[in-house]
N, C-alpha and C positions, 0 to 999 in steps of 0.2 A: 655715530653711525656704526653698525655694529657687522663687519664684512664677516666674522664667522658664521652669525646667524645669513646671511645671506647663502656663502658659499655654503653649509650643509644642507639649505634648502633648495638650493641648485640643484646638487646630486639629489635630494630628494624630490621633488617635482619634475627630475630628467631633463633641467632647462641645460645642465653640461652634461654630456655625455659620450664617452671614447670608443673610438674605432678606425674606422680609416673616412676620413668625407670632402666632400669636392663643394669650395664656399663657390659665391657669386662671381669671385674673381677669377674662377677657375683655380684655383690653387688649391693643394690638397692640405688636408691638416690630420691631425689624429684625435681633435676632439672634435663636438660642435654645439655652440653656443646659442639658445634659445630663450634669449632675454624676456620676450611675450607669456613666458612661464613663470618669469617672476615678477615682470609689472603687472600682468594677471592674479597674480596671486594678493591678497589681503593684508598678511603680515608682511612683503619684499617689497609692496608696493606703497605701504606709508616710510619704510626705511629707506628707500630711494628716493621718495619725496622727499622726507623732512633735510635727504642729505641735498639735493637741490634746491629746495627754498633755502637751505643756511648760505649756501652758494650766493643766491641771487640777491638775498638781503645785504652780503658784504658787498655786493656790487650795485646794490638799490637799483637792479632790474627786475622789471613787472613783465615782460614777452618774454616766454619760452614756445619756440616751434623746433621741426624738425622732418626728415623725408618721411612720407609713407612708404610702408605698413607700420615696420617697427616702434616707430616712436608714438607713434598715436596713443595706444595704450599708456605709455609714460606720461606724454602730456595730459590727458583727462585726471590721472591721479594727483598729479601735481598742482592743476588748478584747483582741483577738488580742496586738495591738502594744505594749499595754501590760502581758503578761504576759511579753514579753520584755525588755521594760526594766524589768523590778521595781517596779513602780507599778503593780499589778492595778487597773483600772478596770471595773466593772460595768456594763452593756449592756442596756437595753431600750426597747420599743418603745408607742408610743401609737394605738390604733388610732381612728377617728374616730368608731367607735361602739362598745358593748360587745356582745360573742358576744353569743348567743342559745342558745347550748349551752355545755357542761361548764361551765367554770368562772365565766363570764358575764363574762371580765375584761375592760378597757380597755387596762389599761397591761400588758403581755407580758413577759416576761424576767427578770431578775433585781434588780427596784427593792425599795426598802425605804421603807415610810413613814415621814415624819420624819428625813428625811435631806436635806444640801442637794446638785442636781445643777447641771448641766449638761445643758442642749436646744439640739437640731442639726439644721439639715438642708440641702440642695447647696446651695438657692438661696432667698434672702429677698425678696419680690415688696413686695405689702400689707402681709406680714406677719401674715395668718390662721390657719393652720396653725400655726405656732412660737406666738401667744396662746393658740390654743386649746389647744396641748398644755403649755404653763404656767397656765392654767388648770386642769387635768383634773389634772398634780401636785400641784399647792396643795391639792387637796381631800384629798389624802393628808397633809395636816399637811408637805409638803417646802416647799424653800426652791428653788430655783432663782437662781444666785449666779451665771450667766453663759448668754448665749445666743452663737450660732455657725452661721454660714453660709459656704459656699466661695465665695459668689455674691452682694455684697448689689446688686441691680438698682436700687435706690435710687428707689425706686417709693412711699416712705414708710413703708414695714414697720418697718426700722430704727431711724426717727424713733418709732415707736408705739414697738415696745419700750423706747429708749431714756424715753421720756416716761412708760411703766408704770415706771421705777427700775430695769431690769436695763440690767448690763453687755454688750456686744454689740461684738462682733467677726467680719470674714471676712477673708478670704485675698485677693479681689480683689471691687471695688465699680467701678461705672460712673461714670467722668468725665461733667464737663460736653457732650462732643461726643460721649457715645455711646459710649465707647470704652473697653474693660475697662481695669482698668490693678492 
């Protein structure tokens, strides 16, 4: 995986970009990160694939899901990506509440109770969204054996998962001065 070619493409597609901004959690930061700009993208989004199927293959998991909006786009590539490397990985989505119509569901796509996955999304803040959507699995009898972000902002999220007992990985995390690396 090659994170240079990612970060220059970052600044280049404006998926990072600095100033003053107010995330989800209320909290202010001086960048702000738009992962949808580079699992969007062509070239960011088979390099973030092949680096999650190498992930799932050492752990011989086939489900990857994650909250909506953000992850969606991730997951489609990664099914995608993983049907061309002979590793089919199944793809679905958590939504933050369940329909109200047809099938009343929460979790969307192709998941299977009692299965263990993998949950993802661009960017790991507090870390509420990725708890909540391992929580909302578990109730399905699954296991969830790895979390995953392209982004950990190192905001404490990270540390919560890690301290709930899952494994937890991203691609790039915030240095001490502020500074992706």
């Amino acid at each position: 995986m090659d994170k240079d070619i990612l970060l220059k493409k970052a600044l280049e597609l404006k998926a990072l970009e600095y100033g003053d901004f107010t995330l989800t959690s209320g909290k202010k930061s001086n960048f702000y990160f738009d992962g949808r700009r580079l699992t969007l993208n062509p070239e960011c989004s088979i390099i973030i694939s092949n680096w999650v199927i190498n992930a799932a293959k050492k752990l011989k998991l086939k489900f990857i899901g994650g909250p909506v909006v953000a992850a969606v786009p991730l997951i489609g590539s990664i099914v995608y990506a993983s049907s061309l490397l002979n590793y089919p990985i199944n793809g679905f989505f958590i939504r933050s509440s369940k329909k109200e119509h047809g099938l009343q569901k929460q979790i969307e796509g192709n998941f299977k109770p009692n299965s263990d996955v993998i949950i993802i999304d661009d960017t790991i803040s507090t870390g509420g969204s990725l708890i909540e959507s391992i929580k909302i699995v578990q109730q399905q009898n699954s296991k969830v054996k790895l979390v995953l972000s392209i982004l950990d902002r190192k905001m404490g999220g990270s540390d919560k998962i890690k301290q709930l007992g899952y494994k937890f990985n991203s691609i790039f995390s915030i240095n001490d001065k502020g500074e992706i690396e």
